[in-house]
Every structure is written in C-alpha cells, then in structure tokens.
Backbone and ligand atoms as CSV (ligand in chain L), in Angstrom:
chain,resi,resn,atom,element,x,y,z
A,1,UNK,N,N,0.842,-1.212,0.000
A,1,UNK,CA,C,0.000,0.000,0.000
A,1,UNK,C,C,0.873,1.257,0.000
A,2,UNK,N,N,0.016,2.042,-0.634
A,2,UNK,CA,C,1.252,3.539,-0.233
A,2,UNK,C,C,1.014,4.299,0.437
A,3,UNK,N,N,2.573,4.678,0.342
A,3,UNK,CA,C,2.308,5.469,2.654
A,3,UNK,C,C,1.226,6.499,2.413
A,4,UNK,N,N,0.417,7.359,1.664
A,4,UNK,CA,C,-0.086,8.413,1.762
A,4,UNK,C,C,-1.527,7.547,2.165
A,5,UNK,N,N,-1.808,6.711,1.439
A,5,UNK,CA,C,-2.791,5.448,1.699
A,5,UNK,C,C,-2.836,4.979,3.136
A,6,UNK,N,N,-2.001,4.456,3.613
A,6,UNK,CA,C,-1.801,4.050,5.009
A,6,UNK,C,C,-2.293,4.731,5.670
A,7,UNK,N,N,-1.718,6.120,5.629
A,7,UNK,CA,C,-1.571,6.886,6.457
A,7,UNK,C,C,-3.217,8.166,7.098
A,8,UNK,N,N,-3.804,7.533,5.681
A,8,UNK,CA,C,-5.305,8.184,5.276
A,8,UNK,C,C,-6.279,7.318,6.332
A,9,UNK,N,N,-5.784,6.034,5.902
A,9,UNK,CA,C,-6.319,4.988,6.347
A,9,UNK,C,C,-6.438,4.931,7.718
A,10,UNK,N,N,-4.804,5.107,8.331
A,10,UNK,CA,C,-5.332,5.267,10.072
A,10,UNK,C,C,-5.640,6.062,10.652
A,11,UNK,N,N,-5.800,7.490,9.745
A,11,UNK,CA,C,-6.792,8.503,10.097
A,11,UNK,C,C,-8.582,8.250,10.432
A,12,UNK,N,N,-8.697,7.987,9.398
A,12,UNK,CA,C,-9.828,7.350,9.306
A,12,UNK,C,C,-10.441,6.104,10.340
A,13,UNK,N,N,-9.591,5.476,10.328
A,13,UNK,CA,C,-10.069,4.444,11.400
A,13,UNK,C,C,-9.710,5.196,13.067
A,14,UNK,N,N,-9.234,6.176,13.277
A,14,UNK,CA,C,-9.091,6.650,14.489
A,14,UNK,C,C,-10.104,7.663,14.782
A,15,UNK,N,N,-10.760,8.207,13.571
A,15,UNK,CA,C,-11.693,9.622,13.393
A,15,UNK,C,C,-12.891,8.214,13.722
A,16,UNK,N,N,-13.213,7.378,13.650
A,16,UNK,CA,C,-14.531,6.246,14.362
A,16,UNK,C,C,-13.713,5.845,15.225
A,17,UNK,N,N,-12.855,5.597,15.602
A,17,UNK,CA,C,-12.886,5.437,16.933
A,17,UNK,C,C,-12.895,6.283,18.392
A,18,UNK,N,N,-12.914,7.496,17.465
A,18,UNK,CA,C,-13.015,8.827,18.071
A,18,UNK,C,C,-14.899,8.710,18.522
A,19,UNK,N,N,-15.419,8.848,17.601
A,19,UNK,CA,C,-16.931,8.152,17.182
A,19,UNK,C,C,-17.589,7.627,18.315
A,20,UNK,N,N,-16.702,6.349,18.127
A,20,UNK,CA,C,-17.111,5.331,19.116
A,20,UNK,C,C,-17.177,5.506,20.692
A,21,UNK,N,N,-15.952,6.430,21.373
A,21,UNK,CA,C,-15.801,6.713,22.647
A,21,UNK,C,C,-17.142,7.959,22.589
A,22,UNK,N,N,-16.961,8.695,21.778
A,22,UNK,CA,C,-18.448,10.113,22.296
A,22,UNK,C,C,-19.412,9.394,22.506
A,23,UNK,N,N,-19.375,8.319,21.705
A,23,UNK,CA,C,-21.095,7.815,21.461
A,23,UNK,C,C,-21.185,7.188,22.812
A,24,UNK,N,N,-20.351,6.010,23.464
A,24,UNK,CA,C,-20.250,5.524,24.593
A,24,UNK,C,C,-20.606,6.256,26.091
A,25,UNK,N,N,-20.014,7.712,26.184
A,25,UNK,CA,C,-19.726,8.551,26.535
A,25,UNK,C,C,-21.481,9.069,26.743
A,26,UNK,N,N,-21.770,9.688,25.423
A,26,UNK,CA,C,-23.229,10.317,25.470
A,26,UNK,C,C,-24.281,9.033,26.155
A,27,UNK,N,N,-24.222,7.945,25.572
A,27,UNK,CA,C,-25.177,7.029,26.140
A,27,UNK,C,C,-25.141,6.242,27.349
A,28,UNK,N,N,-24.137,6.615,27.912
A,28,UNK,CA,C,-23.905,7.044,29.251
A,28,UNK,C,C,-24.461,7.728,30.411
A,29,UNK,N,N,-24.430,8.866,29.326
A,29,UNK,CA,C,-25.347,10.144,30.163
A,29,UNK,C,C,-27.046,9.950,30.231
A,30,UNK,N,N,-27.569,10.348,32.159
A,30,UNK,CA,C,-28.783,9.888,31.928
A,30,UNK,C,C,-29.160,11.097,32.769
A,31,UNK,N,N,-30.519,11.549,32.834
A,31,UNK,CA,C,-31.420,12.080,33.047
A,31,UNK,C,C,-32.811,11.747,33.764
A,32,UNK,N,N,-32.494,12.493,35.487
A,32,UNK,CA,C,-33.317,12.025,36.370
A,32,UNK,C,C,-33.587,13.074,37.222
A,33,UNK,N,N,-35.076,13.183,37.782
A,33,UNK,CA,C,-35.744,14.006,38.355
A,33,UNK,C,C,-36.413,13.678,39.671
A,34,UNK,N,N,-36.605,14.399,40.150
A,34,UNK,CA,C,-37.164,14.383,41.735
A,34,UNK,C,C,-37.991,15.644,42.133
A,35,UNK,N,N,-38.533,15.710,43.498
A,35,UNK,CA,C,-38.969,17.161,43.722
A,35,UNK,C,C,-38.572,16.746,45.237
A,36,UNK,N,N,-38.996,18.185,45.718
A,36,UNK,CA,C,-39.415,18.578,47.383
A,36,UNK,C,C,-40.387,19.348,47.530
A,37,UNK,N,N,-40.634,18.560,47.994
A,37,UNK,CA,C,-42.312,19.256,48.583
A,37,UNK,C,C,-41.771,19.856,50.497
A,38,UNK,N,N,-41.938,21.268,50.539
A,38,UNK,CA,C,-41.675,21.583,51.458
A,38,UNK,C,C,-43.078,22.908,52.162
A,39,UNK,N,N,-42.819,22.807,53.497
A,39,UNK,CA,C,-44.148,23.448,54.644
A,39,UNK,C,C,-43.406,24.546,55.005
A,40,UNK,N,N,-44.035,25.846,54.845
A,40,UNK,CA,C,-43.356,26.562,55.852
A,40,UNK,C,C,-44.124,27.199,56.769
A,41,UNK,N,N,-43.679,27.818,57.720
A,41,UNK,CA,C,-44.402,28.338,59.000
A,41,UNK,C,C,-44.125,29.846,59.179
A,42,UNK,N,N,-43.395,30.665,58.286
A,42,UNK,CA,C,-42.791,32.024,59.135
A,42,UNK,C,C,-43.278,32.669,57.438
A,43,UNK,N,N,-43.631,34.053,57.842
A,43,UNK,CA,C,-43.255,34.918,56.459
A,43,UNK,C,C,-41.977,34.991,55.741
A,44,UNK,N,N,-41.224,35.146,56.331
A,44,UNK,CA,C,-39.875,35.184,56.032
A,44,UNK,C,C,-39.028,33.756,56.754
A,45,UNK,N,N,-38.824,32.658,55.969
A,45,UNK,CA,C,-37.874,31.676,56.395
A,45,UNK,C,C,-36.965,31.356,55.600
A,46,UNK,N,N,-35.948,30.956,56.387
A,46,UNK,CA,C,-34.745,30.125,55.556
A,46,UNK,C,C,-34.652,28.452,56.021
A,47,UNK,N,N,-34.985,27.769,55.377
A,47,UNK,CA,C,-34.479,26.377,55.447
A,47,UNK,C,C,-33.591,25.641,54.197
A,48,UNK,N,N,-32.390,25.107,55.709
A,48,UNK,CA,C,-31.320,24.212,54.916
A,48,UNK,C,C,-31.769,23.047,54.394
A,49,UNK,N,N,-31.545,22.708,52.750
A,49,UNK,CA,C,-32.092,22.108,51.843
A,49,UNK,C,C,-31.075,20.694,51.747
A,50,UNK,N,N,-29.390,21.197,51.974
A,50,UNK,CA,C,-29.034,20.482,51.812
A,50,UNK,C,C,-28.960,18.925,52.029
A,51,UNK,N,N,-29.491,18.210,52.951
A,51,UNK,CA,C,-29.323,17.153,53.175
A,51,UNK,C,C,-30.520,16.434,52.844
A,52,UNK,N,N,-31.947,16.693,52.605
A,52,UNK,CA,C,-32.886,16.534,51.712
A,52,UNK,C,C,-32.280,16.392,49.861
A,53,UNK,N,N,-31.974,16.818,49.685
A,53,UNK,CA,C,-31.171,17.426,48.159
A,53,UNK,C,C,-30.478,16.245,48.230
A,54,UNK,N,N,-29.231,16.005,49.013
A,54,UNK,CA,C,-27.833,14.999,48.649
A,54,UNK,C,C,-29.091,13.452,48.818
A,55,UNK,N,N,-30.500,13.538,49.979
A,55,UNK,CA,C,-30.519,12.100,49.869
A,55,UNK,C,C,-31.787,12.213,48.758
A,56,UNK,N,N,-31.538,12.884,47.322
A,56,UNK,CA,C,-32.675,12.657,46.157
A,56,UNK,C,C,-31.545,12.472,45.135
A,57,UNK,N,N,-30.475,12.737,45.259
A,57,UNK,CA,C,-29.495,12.445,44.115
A,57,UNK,C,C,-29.320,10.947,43.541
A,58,UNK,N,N,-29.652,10.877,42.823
A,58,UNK,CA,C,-29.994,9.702,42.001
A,58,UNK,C,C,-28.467,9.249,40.859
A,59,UNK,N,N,-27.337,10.049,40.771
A,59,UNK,CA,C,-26.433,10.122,40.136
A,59,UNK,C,C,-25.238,10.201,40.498
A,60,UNK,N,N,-24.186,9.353,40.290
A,60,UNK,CA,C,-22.832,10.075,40.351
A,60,UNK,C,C,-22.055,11.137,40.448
A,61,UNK,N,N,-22.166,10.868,39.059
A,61,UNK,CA,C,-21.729,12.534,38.856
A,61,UNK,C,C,-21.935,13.338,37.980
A,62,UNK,N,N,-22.222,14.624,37.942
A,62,UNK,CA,C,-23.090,15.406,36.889
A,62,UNK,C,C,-23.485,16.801,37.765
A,63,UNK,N,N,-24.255,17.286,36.893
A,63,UNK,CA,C,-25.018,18.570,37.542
A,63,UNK,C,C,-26.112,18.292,38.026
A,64,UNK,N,N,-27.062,19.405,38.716
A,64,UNK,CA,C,-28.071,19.229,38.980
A,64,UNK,C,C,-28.841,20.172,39.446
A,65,UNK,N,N,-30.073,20.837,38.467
A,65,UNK,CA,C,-31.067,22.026,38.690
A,65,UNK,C,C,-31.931,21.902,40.237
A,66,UNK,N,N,-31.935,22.948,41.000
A,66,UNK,CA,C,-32.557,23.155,41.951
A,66,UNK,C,C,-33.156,24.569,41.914
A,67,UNK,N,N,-34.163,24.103,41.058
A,67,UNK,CA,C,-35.624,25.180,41.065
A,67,UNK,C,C,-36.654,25.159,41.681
A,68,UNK,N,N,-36.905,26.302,42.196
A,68,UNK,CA,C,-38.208,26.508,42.972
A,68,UNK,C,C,-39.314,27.125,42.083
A,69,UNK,N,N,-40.693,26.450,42.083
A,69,UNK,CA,C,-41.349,26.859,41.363
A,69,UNK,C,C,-42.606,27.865,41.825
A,70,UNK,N,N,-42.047,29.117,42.355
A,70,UNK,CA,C,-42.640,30.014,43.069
A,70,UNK,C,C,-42.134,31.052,42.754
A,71,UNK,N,N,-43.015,32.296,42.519
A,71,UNK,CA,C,-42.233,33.968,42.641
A,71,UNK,C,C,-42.313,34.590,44.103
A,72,UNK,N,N,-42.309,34.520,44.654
A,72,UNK,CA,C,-41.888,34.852,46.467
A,72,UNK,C,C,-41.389,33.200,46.873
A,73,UNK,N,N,-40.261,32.952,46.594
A,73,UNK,CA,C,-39.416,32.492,47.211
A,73,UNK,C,C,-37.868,32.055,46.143
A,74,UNK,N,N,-37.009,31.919,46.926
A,74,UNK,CA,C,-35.443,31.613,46.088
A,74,UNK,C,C,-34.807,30.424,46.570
A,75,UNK,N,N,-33.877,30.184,46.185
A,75,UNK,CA,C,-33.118,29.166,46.084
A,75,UNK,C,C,-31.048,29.561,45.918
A,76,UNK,N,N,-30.918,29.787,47.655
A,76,UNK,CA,C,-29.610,30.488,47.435
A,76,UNK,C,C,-28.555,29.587,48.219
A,77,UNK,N,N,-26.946,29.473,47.847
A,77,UNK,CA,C,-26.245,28.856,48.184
A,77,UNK,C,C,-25.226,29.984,49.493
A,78,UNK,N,N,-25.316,29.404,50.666
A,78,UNK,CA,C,-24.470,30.464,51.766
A,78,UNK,C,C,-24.195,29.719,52.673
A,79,UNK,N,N,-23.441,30.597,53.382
A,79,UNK,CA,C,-23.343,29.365,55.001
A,79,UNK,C,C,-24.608,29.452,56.112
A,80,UNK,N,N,-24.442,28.179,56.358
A,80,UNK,CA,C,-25.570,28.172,57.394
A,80,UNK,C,C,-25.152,28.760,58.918
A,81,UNK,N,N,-25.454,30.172,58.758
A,81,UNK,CA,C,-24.357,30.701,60.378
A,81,UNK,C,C,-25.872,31.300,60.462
A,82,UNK,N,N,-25.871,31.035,61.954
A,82,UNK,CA,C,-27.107,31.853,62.785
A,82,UNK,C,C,-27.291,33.457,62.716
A,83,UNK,N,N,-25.833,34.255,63.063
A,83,UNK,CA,C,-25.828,35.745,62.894
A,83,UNK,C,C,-26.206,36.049,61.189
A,84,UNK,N,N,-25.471,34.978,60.608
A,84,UNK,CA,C,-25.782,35.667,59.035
A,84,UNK,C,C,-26.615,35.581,58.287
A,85,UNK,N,N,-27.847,34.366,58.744
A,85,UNK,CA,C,-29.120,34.328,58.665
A,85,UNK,C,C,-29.850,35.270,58.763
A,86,UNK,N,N,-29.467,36.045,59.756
A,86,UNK,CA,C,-30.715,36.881,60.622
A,86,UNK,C,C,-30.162,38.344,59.743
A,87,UNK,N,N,-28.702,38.177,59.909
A,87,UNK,CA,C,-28.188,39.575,58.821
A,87,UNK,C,C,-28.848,39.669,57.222
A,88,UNK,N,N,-28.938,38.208,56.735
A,88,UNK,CA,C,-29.444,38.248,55.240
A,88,UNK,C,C,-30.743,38.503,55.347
A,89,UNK,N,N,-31.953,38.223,56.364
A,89,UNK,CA,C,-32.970,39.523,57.197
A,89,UNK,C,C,-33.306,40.299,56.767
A,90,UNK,N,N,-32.310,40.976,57.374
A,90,UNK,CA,C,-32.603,42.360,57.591
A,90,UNK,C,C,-31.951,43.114,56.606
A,91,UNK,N,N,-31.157,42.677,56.122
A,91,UNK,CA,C,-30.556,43.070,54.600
A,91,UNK,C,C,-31.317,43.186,53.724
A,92,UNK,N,N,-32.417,42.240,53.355
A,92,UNK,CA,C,-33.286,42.324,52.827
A,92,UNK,C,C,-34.685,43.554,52.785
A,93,UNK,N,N,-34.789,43.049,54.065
A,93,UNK,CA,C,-35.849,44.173,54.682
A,93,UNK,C,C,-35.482,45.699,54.112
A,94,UNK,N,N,-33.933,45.818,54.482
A,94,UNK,CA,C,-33.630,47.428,54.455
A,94,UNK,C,C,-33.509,47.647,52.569
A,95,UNK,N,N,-33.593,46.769,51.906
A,95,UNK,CA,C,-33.586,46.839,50.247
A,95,UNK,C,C,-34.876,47.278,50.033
A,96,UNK,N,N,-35.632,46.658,50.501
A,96,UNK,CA,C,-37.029,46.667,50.176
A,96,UNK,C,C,-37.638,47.078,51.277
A,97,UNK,N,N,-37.699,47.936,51.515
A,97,UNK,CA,C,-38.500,48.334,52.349
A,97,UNK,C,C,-39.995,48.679,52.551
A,98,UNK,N,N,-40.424,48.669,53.859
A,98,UNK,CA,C,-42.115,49.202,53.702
A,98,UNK,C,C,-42.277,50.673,53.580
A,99,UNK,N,N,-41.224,51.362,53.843
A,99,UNK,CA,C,-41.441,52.633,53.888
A,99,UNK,C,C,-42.260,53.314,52.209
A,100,UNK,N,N,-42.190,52.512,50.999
A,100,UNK,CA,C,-42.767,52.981,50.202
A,100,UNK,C,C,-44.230,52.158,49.647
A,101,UNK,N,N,-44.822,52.728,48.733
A,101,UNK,CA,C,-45.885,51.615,48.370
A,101,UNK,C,C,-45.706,51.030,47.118
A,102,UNK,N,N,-46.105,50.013,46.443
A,102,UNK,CA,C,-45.774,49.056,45.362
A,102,UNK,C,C,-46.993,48.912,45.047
A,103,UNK,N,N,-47.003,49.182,43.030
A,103,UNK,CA,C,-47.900,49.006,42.486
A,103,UNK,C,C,-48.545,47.329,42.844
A,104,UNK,N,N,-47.718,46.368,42.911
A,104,UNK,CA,C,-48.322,45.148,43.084
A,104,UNK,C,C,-49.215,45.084,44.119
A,105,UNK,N,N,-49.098,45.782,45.557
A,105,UNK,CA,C,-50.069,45.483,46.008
A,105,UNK,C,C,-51.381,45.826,45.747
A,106,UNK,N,N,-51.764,46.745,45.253
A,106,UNK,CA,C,-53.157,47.098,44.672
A,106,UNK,C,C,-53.900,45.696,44.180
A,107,UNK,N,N,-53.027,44.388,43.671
A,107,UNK,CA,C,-54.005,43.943,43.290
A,107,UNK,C,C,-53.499,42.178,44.180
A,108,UNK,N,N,-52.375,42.420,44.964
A,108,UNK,CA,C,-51.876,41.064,45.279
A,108,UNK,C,C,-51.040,41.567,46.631
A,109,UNK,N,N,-51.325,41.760,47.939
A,109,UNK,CA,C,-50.666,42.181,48.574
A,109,UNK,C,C,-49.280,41.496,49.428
A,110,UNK,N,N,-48.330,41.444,48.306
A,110,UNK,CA,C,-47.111,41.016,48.264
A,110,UNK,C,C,-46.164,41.312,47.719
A,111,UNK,N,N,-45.658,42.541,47.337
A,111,UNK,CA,C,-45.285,43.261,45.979
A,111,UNK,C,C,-43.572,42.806,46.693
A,112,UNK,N,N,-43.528,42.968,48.345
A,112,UNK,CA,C,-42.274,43.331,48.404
A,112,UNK,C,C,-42.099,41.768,48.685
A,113,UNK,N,N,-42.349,40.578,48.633
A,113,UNK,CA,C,-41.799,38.995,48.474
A,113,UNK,C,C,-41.581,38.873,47.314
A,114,UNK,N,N,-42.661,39.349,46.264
A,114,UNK,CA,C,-41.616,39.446,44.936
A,114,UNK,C,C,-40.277,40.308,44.535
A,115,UNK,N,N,-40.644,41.160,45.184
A,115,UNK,CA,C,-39.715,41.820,44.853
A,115,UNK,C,C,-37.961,41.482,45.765
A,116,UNK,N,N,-38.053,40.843,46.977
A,116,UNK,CA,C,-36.953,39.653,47.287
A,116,UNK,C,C,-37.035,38.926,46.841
A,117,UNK,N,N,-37.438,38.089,45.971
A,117,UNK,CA,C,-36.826,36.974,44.911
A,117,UNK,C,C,-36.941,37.170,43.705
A,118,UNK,N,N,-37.169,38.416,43.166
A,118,UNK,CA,C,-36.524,39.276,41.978
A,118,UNK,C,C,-34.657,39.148,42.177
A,119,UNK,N,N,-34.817,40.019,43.659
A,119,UNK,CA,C,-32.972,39.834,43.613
A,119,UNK,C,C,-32.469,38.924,43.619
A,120,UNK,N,N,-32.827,37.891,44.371
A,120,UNK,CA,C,-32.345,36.475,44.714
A,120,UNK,C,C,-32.612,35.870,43.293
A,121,UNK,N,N,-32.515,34.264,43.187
A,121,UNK,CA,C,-32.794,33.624,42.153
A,121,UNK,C,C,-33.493,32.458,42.625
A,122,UNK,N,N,-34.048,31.890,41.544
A,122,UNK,CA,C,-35.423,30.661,41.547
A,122,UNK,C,C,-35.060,30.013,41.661
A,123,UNK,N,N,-33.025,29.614,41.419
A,123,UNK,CA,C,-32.931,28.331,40.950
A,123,UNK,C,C,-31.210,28.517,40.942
A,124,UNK,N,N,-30.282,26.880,41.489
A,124,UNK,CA,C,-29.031,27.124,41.867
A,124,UNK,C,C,-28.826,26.110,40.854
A,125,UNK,N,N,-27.750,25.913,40.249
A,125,UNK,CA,C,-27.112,24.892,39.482
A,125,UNK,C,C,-25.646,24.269,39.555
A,126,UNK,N,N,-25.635,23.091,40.532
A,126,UNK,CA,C,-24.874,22.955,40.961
A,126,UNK,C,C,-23.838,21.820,40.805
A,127,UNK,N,N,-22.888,20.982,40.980
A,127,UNK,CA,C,-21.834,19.832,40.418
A,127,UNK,C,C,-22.190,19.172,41.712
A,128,UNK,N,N,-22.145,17.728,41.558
A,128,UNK,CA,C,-22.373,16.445,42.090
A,128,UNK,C,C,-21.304,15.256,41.688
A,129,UNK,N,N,-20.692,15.133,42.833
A,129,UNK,CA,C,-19.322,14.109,43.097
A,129,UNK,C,C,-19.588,13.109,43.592
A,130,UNK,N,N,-18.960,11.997,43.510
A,130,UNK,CA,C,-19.547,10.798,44.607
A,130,UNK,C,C,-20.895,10.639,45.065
A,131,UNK,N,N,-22.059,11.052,44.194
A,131,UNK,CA,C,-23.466,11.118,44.335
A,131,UNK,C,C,-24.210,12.388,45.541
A,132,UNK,N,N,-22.782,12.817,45.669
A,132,UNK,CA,C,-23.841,14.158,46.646
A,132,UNK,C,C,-23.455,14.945,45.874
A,133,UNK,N,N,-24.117,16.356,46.223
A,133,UNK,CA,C,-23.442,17.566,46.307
A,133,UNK,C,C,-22.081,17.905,46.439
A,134,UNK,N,N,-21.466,18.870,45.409
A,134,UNK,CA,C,-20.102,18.994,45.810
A,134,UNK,C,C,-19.485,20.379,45.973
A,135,UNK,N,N,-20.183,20.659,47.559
A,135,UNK,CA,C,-20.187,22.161,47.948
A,135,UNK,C,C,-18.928,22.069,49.034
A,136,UNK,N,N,-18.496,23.560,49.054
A,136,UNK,CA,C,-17.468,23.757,50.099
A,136,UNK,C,C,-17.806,23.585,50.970
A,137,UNK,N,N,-17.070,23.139,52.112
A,137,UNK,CA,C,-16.563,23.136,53.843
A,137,UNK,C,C,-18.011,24.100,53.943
A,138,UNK,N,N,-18.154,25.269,53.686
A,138,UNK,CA,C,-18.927,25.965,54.724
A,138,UNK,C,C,-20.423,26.344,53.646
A,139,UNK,N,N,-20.355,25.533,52.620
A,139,UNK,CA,C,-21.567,26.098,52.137
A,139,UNK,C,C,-22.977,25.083,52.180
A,140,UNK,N,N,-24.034,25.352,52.075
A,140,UNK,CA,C,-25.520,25.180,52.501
A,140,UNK,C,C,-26.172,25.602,51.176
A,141,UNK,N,N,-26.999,24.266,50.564
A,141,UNK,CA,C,-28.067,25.073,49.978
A,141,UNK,C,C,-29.587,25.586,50.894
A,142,UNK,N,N,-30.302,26.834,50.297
A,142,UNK,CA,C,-31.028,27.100,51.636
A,142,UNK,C,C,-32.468,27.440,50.501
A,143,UNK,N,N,-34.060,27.150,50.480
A,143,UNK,CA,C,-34.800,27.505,50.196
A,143,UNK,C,C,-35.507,28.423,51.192
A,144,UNK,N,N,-35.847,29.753,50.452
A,144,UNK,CA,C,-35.954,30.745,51.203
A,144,UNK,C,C,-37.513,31.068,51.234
A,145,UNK,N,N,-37.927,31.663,51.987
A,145,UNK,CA,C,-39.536,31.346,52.055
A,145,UNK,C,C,-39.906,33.104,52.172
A,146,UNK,N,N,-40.837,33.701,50.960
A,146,UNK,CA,C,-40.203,34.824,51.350
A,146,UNK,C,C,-42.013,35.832,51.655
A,147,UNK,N,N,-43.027,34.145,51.336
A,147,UNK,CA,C,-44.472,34.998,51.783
A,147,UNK,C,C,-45.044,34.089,52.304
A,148,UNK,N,N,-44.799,33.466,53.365
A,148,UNK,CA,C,-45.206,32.670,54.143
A,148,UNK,C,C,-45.727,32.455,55.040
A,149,UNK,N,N,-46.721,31.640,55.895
A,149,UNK,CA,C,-46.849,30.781,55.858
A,149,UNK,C,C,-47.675,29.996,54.287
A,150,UNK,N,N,-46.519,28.886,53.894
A,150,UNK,CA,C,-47.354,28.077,52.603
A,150,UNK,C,C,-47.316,26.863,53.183
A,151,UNK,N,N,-47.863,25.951,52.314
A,151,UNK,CA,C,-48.319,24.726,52.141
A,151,UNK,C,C,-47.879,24.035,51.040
A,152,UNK,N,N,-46.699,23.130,50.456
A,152,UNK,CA,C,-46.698,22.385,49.360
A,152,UNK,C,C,-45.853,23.385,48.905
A,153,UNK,N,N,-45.010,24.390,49.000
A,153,UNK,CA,C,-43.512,24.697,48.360
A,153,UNK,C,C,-42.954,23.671,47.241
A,154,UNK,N,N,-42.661,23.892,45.908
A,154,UNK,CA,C,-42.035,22.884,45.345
A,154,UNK,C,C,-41.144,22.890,44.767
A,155,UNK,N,N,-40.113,22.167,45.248
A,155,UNK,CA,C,-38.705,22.840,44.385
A,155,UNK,C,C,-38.577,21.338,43.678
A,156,UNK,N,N,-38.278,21.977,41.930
A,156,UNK,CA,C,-37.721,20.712,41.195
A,156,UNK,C,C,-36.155,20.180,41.615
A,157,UNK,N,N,-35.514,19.195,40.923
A,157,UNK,CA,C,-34.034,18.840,41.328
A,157,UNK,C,C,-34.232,17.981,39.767
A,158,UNK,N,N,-33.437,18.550,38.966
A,158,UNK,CA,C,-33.398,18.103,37.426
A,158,UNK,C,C,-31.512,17.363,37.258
A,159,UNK,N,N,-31.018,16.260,37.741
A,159,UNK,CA,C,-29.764,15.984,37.447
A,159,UNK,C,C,-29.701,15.276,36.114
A,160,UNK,N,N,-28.234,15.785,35.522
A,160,UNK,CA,C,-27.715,15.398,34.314
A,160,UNK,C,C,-26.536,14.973,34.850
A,161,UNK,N,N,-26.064,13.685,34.145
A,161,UNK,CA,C,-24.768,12.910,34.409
A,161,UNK,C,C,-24.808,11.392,34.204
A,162,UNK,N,N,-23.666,10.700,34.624
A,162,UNK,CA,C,-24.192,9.837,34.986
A,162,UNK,C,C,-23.216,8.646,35.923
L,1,ZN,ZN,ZN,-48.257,38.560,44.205
C-alpha cells in the first residue's frame, strides 16, 4: 500500500474510533428528576435544603437544577451561620422596604416577596461528586420562604450525568 494510503487509512479508522468513545460517553449520560415538597411556618424563612437534596441524588456525577417553582421564594447557596441568617434579614428588609408603596399590592398584597426573589434567584445549578453535592466546607443550599406561611412549596431537582 502507499504510505499516503496508510496513512489516510489510520486517520480514518481513528476519526470512528473517536466516534465510538463520544457515542459511549453520550449514552452514558442519563437524566433524572425528583422534587421537594416543602411546609413553611414564618413569612420570612430560611431552610437548609441540603441534606434533603444529597438524599434525592440519584447520580454520580453530573449537575443538577434546583428550582423553585414560586415567585416569592429563592433558592440560594451560603453558610448556614445563625448571625448571618438573621443579617441576610434584615438586609433584605432594608432593600425593600415598607417605607414605600408598590404598584403590586393594589391587586396582590405582596409586591415586596416578589420583589426579594426578583434579587435572589429561583434556581441554583450545581456539580455532584460521589453522588452528593459537591459544595465547600462551609456552604448550605437554603430555600428561602419569602411569603409565608405556605403549604406544598415545590422545588424541582433536574440531574444530568451519569
Ligand atoms: Zn403577588
């Protein structure tokens, strides 16, 4: 054979075997879902999610969506410290304050719970190691409750991996 031949040749057979590992690789990858159904009791709460969360992980390793499917409430990653709880509070409070009035309440009197999980977000997206969560030493996922008391809170948990 001639070398330009050969040489085409084990291109070619390495460009499918290239093929062969993605494909292995992709069909590999699987796709699994869960929820939490969570109660709350306070207008304003924070509850740590994390250990609910690590025992729905259904995967190795991969990512995994943690959405809340609510506009007054979020889904934020922090440490679970007692002072800084009560600081993320009142931090809040002083953003939004009552001192003004909000078109929303005229027709929904809650303008300012939306308007704390306007700033915040619905939803954390996070990496999963050894089938948990793979958060730092000091971090907490926390679903935040921000017009409460509810009933039936529902946060999705969408993991990709496998
Ligand atoms: Zn509303």
């Amino acid at each position: 054979m001639d070398t330009d031949v050969k040489k085409n040749t084990i291109k070619i057979l390495f460009f499918f075997f290239y093929l062969y590992t993605i494909s292995v690789k992709v069909l590999s990858m699987t796709t699994k879902s869960n929820s939490l159904k969570i109660n709350t009791n306070k207008k304003f709460e924070i509850i740590d999610i994390t250990s609910k969360i690590n025992e729905s992980i259904d995967i190795e390793e991969g990512i995994i969506s943690i959405f809340s499917k609510h506009s007054t409430s979020a889904i934020v990653v922090n440490e679970n410290e007692r002072g800084l709880l009560k600081d993320f509070e009142s931090t809040l409070d002083n953003l939004i304050t009552d001192k003004f009035s909000y078109q929303h309440d005229r027709i929904d009197n809650n303008a300012r719970s939306h308007l704390k999980s306007f700033l915040l977000s619905s939803s954390e997206c996070l990496p999963i190691k050894n089938g948990r969560l793979d958060l730092g030493t000091w971090q907490s996922v926390f679903f935040i409750e921000l017009d409460g008391p509810r009933a039936n809170r529902t946060v999705t948990l969408t993991m990709v991996g496998e």
